[in-house]
C-alpha positions as CSV (number, residue, x, y, z in Angstrom):
1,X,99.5,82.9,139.9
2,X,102.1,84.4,137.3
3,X,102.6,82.7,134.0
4,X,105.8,81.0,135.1
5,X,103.6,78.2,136.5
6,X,104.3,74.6,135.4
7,X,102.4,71.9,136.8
8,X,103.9,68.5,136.8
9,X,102.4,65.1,138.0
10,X,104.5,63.1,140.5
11,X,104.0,59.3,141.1
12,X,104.4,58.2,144.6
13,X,104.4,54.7,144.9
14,X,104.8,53.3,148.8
15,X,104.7,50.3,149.7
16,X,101.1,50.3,151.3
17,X,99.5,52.7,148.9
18,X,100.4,55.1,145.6
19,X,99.5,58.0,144.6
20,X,99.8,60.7,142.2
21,X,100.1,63.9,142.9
22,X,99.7,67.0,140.7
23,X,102.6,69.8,141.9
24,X,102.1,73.7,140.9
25,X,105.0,75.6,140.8
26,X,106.5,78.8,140.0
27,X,109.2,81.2,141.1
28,X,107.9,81.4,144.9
29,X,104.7,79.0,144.6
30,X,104.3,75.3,145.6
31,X,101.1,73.7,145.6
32,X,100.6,70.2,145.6
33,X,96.9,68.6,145.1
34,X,96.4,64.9,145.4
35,X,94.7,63.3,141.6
36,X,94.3,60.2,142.6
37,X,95.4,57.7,145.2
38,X,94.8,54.2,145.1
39,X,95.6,51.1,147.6
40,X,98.7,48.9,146.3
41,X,97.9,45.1,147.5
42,X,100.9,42.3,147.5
43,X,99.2,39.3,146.5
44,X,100.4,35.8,148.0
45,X,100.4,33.4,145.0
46,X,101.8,29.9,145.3
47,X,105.5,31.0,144.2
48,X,105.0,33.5,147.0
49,X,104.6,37.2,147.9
50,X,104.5,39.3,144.5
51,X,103.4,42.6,144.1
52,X,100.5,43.3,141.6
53,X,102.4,45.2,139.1
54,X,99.4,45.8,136.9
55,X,97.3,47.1,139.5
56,X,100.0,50.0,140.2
57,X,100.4,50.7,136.5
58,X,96.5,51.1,136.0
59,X,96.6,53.0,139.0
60,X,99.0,55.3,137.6
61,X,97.2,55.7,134.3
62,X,93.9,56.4,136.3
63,X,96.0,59.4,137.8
64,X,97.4,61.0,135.2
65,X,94.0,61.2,133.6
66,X,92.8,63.0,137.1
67,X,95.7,65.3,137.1
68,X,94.9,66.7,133.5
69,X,97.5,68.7,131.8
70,X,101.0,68.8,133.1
71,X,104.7,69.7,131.8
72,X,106.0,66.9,132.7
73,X,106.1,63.3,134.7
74,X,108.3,61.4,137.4
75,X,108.1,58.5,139.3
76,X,109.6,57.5,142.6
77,X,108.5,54.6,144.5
78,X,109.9,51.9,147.3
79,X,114.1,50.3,146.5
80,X,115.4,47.1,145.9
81,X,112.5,45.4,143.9
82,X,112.2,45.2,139.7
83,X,110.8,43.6,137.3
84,X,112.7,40.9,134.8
85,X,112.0,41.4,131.1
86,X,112.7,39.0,128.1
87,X,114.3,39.4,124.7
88,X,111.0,41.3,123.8
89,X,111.0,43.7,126.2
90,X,107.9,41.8,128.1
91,X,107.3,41.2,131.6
92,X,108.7,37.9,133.1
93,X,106.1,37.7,136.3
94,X,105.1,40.0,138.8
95,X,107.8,41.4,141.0
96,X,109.0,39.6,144.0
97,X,108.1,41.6,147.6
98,X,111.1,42.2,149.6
99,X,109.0,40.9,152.6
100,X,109.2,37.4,150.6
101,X,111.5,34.6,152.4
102,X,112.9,33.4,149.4
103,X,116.2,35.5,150.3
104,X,116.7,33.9,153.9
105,X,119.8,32.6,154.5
106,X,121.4,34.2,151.0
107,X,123.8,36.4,152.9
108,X,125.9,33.8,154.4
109,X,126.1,32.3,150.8
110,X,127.2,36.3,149.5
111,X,129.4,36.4,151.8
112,X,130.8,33.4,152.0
113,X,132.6,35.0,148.3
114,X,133.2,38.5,149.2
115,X,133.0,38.7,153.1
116,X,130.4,41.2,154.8
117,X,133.2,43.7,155.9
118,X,134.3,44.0,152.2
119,X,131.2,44.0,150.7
120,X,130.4,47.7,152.6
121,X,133.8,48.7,152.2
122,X,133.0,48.8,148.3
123,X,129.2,49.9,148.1
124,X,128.5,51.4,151.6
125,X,125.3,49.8,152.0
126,X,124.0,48.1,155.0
127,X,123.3,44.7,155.5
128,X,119.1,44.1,155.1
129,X,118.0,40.6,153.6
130,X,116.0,41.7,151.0
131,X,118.5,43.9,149.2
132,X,119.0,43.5,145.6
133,X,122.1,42.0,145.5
134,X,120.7,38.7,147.7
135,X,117.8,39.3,145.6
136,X,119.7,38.2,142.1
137,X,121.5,35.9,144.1
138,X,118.8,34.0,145.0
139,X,117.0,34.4,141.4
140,X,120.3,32.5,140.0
141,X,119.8,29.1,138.6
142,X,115.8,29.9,138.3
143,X,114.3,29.2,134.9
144,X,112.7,32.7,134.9
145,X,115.8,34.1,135.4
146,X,117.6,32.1,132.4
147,X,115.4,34.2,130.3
148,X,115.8,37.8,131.8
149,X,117.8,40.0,129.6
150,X,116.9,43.1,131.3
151,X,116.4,44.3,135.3
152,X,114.1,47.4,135.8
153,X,113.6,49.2,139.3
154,X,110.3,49.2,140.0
155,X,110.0,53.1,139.0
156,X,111.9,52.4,136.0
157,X,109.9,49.6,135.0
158,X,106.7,52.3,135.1
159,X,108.7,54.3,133.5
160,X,109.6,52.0,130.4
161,X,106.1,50.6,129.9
162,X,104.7,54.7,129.8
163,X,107.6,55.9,127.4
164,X,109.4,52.6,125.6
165,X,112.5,54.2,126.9
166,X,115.2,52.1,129.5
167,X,117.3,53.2,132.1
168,X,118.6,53.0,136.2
169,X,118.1,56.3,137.8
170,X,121.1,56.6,140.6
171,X,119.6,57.1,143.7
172,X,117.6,54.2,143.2
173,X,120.1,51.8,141.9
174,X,122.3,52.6,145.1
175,X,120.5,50.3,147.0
176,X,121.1,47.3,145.0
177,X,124.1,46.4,146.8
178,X,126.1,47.0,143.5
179,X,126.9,51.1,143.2
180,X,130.0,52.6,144.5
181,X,129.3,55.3,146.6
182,X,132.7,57.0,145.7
183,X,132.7,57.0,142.1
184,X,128.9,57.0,141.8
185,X,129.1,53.5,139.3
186,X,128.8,50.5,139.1
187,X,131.0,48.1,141.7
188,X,132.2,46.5,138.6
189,X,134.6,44.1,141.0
190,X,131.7,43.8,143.4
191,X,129.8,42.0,140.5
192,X,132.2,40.1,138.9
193,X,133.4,38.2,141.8
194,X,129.8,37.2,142.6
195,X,129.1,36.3,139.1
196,X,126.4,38.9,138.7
197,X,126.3,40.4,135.0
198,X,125.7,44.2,135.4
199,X,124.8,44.1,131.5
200,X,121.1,43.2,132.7
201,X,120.8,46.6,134.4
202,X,119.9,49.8,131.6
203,X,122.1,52.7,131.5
204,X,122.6,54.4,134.4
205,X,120.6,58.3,134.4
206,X,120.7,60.9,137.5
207,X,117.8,62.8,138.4
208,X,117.0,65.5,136.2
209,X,117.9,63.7,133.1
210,X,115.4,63.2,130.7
211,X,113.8,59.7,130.7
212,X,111.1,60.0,127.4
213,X,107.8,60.9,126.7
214,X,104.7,59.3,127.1
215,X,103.6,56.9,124.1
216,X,100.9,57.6,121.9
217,X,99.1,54.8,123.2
218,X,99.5,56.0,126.8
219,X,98.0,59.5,125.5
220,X,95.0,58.0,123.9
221,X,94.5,56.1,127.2
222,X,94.5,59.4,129.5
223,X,93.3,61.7,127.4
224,X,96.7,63.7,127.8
225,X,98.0,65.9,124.0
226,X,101.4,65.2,123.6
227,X,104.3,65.5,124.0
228,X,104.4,65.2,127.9
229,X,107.9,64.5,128.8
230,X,108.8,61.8,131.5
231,X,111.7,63.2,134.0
232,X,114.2,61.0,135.9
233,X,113.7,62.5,139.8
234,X,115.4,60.6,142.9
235,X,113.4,57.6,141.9
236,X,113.7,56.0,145.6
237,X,111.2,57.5,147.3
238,X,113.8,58.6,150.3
239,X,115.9,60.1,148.1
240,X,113.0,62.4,147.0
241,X,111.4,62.9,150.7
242,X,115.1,63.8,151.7
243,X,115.6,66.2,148.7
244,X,112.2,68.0,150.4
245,X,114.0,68.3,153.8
246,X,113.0,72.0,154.6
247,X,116.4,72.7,156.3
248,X,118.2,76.3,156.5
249,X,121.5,75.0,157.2
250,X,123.7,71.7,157.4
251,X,123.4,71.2,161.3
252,X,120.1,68.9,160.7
253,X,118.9,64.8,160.7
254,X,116.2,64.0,159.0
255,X,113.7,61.4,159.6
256,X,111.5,60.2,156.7
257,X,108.6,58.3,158.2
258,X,106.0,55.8,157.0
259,X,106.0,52.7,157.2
260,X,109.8,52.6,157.9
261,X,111.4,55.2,159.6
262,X,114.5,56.2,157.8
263,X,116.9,58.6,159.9
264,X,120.3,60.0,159.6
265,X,122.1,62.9,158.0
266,X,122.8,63.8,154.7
267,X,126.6,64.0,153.6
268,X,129.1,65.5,151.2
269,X,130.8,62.0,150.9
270,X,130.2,58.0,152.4
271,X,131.1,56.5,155.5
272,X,133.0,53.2,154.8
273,X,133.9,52.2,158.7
274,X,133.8,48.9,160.2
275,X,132.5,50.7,162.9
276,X,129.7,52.7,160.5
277,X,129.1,48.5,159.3
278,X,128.2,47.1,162.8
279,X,126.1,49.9,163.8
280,X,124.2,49.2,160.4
281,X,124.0,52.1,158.5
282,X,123.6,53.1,155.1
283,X,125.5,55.1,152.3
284,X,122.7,55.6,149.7
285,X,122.9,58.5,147.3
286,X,121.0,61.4,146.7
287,X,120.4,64.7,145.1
288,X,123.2,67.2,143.9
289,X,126.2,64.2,144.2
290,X,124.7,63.9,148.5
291,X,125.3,61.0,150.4
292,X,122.3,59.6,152.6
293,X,124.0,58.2,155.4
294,X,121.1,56.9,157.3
295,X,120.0,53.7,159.7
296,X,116.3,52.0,158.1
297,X,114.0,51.4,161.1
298,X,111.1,49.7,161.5
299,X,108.5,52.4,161.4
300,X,105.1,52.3,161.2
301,X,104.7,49.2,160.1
302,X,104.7,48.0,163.5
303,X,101.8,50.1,164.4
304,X,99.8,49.4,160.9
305,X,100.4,45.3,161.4
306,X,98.4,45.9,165.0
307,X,95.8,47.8,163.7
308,X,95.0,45.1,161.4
309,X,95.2,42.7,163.8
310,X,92.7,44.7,165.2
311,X,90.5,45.0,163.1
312,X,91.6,48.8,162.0
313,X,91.0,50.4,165.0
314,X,90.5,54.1,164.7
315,X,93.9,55.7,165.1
316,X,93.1,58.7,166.5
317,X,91.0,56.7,169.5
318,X,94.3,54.6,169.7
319,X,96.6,58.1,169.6
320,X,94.3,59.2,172.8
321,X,94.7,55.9,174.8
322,X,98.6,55.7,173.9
323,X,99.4,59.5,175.1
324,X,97.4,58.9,178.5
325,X,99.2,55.2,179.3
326,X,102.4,55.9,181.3
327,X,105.1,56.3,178.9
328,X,108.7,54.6,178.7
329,X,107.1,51.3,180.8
330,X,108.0,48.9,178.0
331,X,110.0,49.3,174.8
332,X,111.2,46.5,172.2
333,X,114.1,47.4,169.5
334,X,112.2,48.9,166.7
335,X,115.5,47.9,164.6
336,X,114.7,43.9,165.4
337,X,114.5,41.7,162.2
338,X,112.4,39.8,164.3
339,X,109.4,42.2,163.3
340,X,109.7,41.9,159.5
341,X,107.4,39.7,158.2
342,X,103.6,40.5,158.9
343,X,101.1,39.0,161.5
344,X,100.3,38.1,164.7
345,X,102.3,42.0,165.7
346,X,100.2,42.6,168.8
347,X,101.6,38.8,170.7
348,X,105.0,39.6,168.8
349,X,105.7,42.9,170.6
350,X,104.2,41.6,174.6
351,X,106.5,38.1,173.7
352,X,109.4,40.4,173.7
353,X,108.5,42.9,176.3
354,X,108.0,39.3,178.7
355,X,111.4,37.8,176.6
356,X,113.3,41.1,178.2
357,X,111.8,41.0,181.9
358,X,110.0,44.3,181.2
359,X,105.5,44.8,182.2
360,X,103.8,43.0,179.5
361,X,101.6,45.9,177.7
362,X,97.9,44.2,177.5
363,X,95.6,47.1,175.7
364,X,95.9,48.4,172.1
365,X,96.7,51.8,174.4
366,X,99.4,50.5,176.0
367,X,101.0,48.5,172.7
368,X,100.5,51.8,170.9
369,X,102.8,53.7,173.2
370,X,105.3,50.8,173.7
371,X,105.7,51.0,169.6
372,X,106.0,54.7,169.8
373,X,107.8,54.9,172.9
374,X,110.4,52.2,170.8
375,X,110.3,54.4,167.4
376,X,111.4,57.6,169.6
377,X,114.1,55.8,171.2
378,X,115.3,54.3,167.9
379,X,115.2,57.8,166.1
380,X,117.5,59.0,169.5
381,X,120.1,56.4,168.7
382,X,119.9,56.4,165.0
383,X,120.9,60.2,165.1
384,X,123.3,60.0,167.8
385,X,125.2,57.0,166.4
386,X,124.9,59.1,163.0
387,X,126.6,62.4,164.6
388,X,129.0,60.4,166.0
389,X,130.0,58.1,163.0
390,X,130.2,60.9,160.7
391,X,132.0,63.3,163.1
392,X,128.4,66.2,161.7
393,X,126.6,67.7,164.8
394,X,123.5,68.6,164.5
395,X,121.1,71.1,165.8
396,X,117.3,70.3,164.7
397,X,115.6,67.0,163.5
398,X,113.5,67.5,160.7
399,X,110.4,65.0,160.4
400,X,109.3,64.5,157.1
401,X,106.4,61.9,155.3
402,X,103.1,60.5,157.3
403,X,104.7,60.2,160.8
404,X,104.5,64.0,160.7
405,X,100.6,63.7,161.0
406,X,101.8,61.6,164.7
407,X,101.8,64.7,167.1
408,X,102.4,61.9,169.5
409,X,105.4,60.6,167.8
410,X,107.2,64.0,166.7
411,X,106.8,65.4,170.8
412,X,108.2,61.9,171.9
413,X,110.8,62.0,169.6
414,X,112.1,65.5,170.3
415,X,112.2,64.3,173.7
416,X,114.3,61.6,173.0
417,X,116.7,63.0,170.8
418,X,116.9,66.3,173.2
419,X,116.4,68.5,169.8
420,X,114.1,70.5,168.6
421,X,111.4,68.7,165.5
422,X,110.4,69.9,163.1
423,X,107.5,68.3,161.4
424,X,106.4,68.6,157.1
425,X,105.7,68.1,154.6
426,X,103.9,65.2,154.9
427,X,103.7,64.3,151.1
428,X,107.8,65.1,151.3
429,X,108.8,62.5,148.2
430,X,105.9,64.0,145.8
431,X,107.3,67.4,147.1
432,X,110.8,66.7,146.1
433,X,109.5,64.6,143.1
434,X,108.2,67.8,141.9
435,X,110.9,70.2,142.4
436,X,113.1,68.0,140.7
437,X,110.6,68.1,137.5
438,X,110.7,71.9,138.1
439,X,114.6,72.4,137.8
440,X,114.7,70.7,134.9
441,X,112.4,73.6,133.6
442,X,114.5,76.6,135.2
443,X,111.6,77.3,138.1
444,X,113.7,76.1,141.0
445,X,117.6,76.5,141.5
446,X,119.6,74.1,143.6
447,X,119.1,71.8,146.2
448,X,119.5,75.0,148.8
449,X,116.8,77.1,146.3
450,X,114.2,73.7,146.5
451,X,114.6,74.2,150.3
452,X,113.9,77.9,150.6
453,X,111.3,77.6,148.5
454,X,109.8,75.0,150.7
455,X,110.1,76.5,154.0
456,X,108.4,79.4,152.5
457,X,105.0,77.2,151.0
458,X,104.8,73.9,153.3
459,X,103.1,74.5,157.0
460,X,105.7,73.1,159.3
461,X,105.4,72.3,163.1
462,X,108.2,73.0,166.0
463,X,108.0,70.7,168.5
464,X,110.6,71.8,171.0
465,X,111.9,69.0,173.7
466,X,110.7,68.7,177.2
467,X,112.4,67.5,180.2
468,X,116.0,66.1,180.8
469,X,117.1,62.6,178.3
470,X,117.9,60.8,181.4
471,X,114.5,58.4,181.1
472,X,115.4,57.8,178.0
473,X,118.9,56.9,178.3
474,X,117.0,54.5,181.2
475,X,114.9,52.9,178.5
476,X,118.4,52.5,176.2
477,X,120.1,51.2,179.0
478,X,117.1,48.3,179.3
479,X,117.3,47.4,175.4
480,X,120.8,47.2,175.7
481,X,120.9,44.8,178.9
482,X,118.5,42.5,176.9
């Protein structure tokens, strides 16, 4: 390789495991190698779910001693939760999980101040439970929360304890539930009618901005010579797997799949409709002043909770038995709140299957394909309802994140949608993590540069669609009748 390469480490924190990834790059390379990956465990305490903070941070300190040298370091991770700090600067307990129930029935009291329809008139984000803003709400009048002075993301709270250094990256504070999509600020009106102080949050910093360098005592601990500088990248994790969308042209959806599945389209400007509002989706920002207008979907979860229920099955075994069970017999709304929390997923999807008069599936075969069958048929309407909301036809679905390892689920889903998929990366936030690290030193141009350079380094698979829709607008037909 040519002098011109930089390597940078990218953190990649998701909400089942992080990782940290060491990106090579230089005028017409990308190579990404995995350092170190470790498994990040929400611990139930008596206050409730929390997630182990400390166990992430050590975990990204193990890394960046695997990864060795680098030119730099950025963090993306999961939205909505953050850390509280004192006075000090120190910690004020481990992070609350979004999957925690301490935000149920918060919405009503939101809104109840500044109604629903208003509320995504001024920040564009969809209603989900656990968003920030219900978050604070519900954190008001606690005695932890009389002593916060400062709110970090949970990749700016990494961020701060490697460099000393504060901030809110963008893409990241957009889904708090307190940004206006428009202006790309604060909702400053948003806030003060609901009596939240926006003084807690640091200054705000876009991706590509400079974020610090790693202390001296976080040098000594990985064995890393200074200075190594800390990059702001699309600190969400989407916002970083849609940035590594490998897309030639505009005409595309994207769906970022894990353990949700996030699909929709990305867009010059937001979609503030009433109509946008009731078919839930989401203006979060992205890359290059991009809108995300997308639909969050259930994902994978669904298909992880069963395996645990079943005592980790092997997935490939369970891939086999789902693509020979008849397909379309049974499918559940992969969108349903009712599938949030975690347990008992295997009697939760047959109870809804018997709830809508459809055949009960009875084998982890059968519940396999009615949860993939139900992902498919959620990506079909999330990018139809997308199209249509935002007036942008498309031509080709791009696939990016673990589901593109589901051979099962991409074929499926270009059936559904009636597109052609196309499936990579799979590592598609540390990929965009990187190339945002690599801008910032010249190696990479814009957003359209990132993507060339990606469709000429990253193995991608076609997956063209097979068969009429007409099954599938069967199946939609069914859900809908429910």
């Amino acid at each position: 390789m040519s002098g011109h390469v930089k390597a940078y480490a990218a953190v990649d924190l998701g909400a089942s495991s992080g990782r940290v990834m060491t990106g090579r790059v230089g005028p017409d390379s990308l190579e990404l190698t995995e350092a170190h990956r470790f498994p990040n465990r929400p611990v139930r305490t008596p206050e409730g779910l929390r997630w182990d903070i400390l166990a992430l941070y050590a975990g990204v300190l193990d890394g960046l001693r695997a990864a060795g040298r680098v030119d730099s370091v950025g963090i993306d991770s999961w939205a909505v939760d953050h850390g509280l700090l004192d006075a000090d600067g120190a910690l004020l307990g481990n992070p609350v999980h979004y999957r925690d129930p301490r935000t149920e029935g918060v919405a009503e009291k939101v809104w109840a101040s500044v109604p629903a329809a208003e509320l995504y008139a001024a920040t564009g984000i969809q209603y989900a439970p656990f968003n920030t803003l219900y978050q604070l709400t519900a954190e008001a009048g606690t005695a932890r929360f009389a002593l916060a002075r400062r709110l970090l993301l949970i990749p700016d709270l990494l961020t701060y304890w490697l460099t000393g250094e504060q901030g809110t990256e963008l893409t990241n504070a957009s889904t708090t539930q307190l940004i206006d999509p428009r202006t790309r600020s604060w909702a400053y009106g948003i806030a003060d009618r609901l009596g939240i102080d926006l003084g807690l949050f640091a200054p705000l910093r876009q991706p590509g901005d400079p974020a610090g360098s790693l202390r001296d005592e976080v040098l000594r601990e990985t064995g890393l010579t200074g200075p190594v500088p800390v990059t702001a990248v699309g600190s969400h994790d989407t916002a970083s797997a849609v940035a590594a969308v490998p897309a030639t042209g505009e005409r595309f959806a994207y769906i970022c799949t894990g353990t949700w599945s996030l699909a929709g389209l990305e867009l010059d400007a937001p979609v503030l409709t009433e109509e946008s509002r009731s078919a839930n989706f989401t203006n979060e920002l992205g890359l290059d002043g991009t809108v995300r207008y997308l639909r969050n979907i259930m994902g994978l979860w669904l298909l992880q909770e069963c395996r645990r229920a079943w005592g980790e099955r092997d997935l490939g075994a369970l891939l086999r038995e789902a693509a020979a069970a008849p397909g379309l017999r049974s499918v559940v709304d992969a969108g349903d709140a009712a599938f949030l929390a975690p347990g008992r997923m295997p009697e939760r999807i047959a109870e809804a299957c018997r709830a809508s008069g459809q055949p009960v599936p009875r084998t982890p075969g059968e519940i396999t394909r009615c949860i993939l069958d139900s992902l498919a048929l959620a990506h079909r309407r999330a990018v139809q309802d997308a199209q249509r909301l935002a007036g942008h036809p498309v031509d080709v679905v791009h696939v990016v994140g673990g589901g593109t390892r589901n051979a099962l689920l991409c074929r499926l889903t270009a059936d559904a949608c009636g597109l052609p998929v196309v499936a990579g990366p799979t590592e598609a936030a540390a990929l965009g993590n990187v190339l945002v690290q690599a801008r910032t030193h010249g190696l990479v141009g814009d957003l359209t540069g990132m993507r060339r350079l990606l469709v000429r380094t990253q193995p991608l698979t076609r997956y063209e669609p097979r068969g009429d829709t007409g099954r599938w607008r069967a199946a939609e037909a069914r859900l809908a009748a429910r």
